[in-house]
BARO-614988 format. One record per residue: x, y, z of N, C-alpha, C in turn. Coordinates in nm, 3 decimals. Layout:
N
pt n.u=X, n.v=Y, n.w=Z, ca.u=X, ca.v=Y, ca.w=Z, c.u=X, c.v=Y, c.w=Z
...
***
This chain:
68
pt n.u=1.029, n.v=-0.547, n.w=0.137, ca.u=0.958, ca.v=-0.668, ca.w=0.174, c.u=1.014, c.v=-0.789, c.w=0.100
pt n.u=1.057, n.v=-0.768, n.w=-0.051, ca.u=1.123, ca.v=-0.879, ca.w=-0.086, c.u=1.248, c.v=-0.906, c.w=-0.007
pt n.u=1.317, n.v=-0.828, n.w=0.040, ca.u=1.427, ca.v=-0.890, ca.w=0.110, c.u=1.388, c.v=-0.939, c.w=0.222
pt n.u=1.325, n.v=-0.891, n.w=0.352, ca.u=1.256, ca.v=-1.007, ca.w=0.403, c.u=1.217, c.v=-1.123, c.w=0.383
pt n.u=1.121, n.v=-1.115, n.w=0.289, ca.u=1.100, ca.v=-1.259, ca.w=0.265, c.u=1.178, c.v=-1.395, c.w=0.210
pt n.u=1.311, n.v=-1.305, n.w=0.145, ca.u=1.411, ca.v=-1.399, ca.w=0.092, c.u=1.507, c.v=-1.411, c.w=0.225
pt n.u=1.498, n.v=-1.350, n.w=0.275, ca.u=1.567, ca.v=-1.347, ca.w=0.481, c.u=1.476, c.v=-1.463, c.w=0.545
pt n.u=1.355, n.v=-1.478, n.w=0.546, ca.u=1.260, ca.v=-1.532, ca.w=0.603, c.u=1.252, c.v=-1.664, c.w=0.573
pt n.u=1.270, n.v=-1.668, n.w=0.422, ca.u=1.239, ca.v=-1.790, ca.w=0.358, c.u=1.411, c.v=-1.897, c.w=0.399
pt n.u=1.535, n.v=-1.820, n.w=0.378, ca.u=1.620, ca.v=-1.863, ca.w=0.424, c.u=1.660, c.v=-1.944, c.w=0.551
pt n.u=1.591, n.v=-1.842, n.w=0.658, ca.u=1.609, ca.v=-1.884, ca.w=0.795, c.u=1.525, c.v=-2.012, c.w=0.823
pt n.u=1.422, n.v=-2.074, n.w=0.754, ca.u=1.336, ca.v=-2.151, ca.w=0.746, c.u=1.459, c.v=-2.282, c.w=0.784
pt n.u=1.559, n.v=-2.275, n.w=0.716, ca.u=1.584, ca.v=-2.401, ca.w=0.717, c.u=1.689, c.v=-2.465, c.w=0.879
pt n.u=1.704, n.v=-2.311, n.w=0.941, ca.u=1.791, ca.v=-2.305, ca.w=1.047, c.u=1.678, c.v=-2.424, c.w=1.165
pt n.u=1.608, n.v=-2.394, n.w=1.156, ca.u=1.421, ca.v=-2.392, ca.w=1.263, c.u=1.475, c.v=-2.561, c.w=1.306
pt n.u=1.448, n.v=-2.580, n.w=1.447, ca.u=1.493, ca.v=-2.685, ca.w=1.479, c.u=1.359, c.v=-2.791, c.w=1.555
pt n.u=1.236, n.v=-2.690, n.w=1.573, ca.u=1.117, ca.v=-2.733, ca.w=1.648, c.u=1.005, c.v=-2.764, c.w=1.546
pt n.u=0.900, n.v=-2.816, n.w=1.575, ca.u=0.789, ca.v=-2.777, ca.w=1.523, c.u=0.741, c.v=-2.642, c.w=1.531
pt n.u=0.730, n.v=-2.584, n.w=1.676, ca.u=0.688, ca.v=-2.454, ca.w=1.699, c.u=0.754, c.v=-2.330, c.w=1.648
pt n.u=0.853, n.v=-2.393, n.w=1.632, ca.u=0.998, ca.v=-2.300, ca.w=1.552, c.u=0.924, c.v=-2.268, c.w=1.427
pt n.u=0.900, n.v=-2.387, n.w=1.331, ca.u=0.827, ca.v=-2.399, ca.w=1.208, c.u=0.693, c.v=-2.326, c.w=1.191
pt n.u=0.628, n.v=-2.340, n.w=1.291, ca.u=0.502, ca.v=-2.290, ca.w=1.246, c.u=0.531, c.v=-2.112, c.w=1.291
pt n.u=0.582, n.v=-2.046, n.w=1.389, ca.u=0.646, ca.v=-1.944, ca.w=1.396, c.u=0.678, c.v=-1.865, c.w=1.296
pt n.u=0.821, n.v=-1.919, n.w=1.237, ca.u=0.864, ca.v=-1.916, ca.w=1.102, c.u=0.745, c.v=-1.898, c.w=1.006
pt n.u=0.657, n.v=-1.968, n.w=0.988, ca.u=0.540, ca.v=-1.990, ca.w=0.899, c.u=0.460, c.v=-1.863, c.w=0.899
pt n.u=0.450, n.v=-1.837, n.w=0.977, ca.u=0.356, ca.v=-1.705, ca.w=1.018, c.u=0.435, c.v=-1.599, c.w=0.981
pt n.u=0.555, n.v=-1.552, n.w=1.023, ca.u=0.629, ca.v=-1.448, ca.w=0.944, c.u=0.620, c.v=-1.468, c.w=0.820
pt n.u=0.646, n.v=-1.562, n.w=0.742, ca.u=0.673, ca.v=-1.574, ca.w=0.556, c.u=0.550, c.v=-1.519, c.w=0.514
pt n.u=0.417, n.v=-1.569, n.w=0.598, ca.u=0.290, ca.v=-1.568, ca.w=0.541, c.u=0.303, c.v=-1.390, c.w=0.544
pt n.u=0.294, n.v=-1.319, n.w=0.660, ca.u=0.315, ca.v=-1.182, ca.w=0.605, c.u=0.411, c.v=-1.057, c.w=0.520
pt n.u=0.509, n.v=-1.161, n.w=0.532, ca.u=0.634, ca.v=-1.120, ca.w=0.429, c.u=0.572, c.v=-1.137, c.w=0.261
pt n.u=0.476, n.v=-1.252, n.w=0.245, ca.u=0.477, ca.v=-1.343, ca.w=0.144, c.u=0.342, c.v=-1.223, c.w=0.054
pt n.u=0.244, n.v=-1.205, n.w=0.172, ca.u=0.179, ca.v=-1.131, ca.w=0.142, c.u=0.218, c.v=-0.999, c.w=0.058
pt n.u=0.278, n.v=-0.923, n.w=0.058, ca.u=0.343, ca.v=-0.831, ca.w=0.008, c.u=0.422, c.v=-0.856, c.w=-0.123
pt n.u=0.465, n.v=-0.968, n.w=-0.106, ca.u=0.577, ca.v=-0.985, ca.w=-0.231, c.u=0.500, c.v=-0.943, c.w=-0.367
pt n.u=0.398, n.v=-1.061, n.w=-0.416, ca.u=0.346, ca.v=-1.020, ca.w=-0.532, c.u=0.331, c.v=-0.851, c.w=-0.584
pt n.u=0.219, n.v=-0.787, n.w=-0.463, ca.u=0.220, ca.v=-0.657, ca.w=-0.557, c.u=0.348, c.v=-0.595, c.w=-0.561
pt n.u=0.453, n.v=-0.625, n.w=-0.487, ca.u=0.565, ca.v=-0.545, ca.w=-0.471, c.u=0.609, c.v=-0.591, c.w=-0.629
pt n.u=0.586, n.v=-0.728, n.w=-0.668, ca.u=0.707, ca.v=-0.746, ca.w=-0.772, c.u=0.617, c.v=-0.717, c.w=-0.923
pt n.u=0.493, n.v=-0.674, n.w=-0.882, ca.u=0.425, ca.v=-0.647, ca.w=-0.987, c.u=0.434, c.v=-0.516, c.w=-1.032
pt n.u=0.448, n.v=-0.430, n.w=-0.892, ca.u=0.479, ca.v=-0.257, ca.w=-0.899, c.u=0.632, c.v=-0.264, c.w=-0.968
pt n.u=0.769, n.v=-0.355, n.w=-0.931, ca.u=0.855, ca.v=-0.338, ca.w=-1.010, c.u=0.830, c.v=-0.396, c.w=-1.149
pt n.u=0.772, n.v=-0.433, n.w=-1.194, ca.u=0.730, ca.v=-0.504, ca.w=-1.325, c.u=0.716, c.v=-0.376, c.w=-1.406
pt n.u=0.619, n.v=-0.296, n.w=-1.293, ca.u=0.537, ca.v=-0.193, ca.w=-1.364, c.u=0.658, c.v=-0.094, c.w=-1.388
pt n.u=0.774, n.v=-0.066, n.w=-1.360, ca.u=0.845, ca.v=0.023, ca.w=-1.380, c.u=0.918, c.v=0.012, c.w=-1.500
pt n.u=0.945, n.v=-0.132, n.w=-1.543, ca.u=1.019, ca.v=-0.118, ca.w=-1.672, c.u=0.935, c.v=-0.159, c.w=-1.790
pt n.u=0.827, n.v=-0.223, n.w=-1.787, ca.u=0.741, ca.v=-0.218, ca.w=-1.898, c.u=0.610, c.v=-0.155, c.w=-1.919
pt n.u=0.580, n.v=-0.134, n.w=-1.994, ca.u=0.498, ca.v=-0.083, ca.w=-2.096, c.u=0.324, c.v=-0.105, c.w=-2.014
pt n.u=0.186, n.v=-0.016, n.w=-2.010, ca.u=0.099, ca.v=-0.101, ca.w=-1.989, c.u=0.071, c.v=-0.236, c.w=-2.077
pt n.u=0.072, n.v=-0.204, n.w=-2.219, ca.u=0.075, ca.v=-0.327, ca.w=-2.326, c.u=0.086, c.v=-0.415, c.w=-2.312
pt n.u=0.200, n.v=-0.441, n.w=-2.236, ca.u=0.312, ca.v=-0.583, ca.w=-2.203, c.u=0.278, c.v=-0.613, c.w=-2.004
pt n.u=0.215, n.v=-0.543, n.w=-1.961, ca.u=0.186, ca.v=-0.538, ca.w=-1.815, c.u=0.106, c.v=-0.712, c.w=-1.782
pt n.u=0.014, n.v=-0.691, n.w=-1.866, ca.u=-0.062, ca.v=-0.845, ca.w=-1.848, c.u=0.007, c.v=-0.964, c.w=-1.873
pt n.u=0.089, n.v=-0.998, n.w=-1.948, ca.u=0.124, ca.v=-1.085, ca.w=-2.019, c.u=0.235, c.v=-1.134, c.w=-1.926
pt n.u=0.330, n.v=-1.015, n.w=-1.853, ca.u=0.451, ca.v=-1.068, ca.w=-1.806, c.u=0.388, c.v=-1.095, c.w=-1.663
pt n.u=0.268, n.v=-1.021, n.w=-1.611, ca.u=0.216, ca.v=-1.040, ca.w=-1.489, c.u=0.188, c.v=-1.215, c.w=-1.478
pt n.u=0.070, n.v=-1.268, n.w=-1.605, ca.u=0.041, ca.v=-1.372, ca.w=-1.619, c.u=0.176, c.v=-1.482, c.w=-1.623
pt n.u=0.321, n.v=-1.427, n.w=-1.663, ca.u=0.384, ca.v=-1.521, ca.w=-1.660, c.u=0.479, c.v=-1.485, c.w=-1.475
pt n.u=0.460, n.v=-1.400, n.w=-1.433, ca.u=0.507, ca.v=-1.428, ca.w=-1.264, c.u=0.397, c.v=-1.506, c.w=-1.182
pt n.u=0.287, n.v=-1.524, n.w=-1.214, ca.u=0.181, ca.v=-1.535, ca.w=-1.142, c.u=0.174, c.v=-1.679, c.w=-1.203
pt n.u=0.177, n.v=-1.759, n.w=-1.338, ca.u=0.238, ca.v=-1.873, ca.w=-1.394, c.u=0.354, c.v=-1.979, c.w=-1.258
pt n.u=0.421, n.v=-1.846, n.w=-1.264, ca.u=0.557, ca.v=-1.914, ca.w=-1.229, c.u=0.550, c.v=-1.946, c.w=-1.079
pt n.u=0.521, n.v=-1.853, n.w=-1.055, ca.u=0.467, ca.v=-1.885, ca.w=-0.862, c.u=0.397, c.v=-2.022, c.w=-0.826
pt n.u=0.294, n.v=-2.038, n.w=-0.918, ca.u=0.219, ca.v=-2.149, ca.w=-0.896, c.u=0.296, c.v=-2.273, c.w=-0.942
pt n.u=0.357, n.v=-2.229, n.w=-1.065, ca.u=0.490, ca.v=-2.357, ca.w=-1.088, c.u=0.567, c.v=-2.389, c.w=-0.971
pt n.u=0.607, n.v=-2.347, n.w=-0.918, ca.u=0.722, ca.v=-2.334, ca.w=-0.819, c.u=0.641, c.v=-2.401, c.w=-0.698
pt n.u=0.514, n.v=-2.382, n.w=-0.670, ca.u=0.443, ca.v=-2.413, ca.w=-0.540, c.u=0.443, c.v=-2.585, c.w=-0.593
pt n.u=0.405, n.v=-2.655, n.w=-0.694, ca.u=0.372, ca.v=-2.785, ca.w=-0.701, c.u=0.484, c.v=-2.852, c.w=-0.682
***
């Protein structure tokens, strides 16, 4: 699903309509959906529970950085 969505998010910029756009929009939204726990389950593979919160709080940080 992350590669989708980095496929998805790419093609965004090809989109030549409005309807194109909102189209587009609707795929990311279910691509987009997925991403987090996906990148939280890989999170979970190389660290520790200990360290699970902290690096979660800083992807979940960063997402919202990135949105403003």
């Amino acid at each position: 699903m992350c590669a989708a969505w980095g496929l998805v998010s790419g093609l965004t910029g090809v989109v030549q309509s409005f309807v194109g756009l909102a189209v587009c929009r609707v795929f990311l939204g279910f691509t987009e959906a997925a991403f987090f726990p996906g990148a939280v389950f890989l999170l979970s593979m190389f660290y520790e529970k200990e360290k699970m919160a902290f690096r979660t709080a800083i992807l979940y940080c960063g997402s919202q950085i990135g949105v403003s």
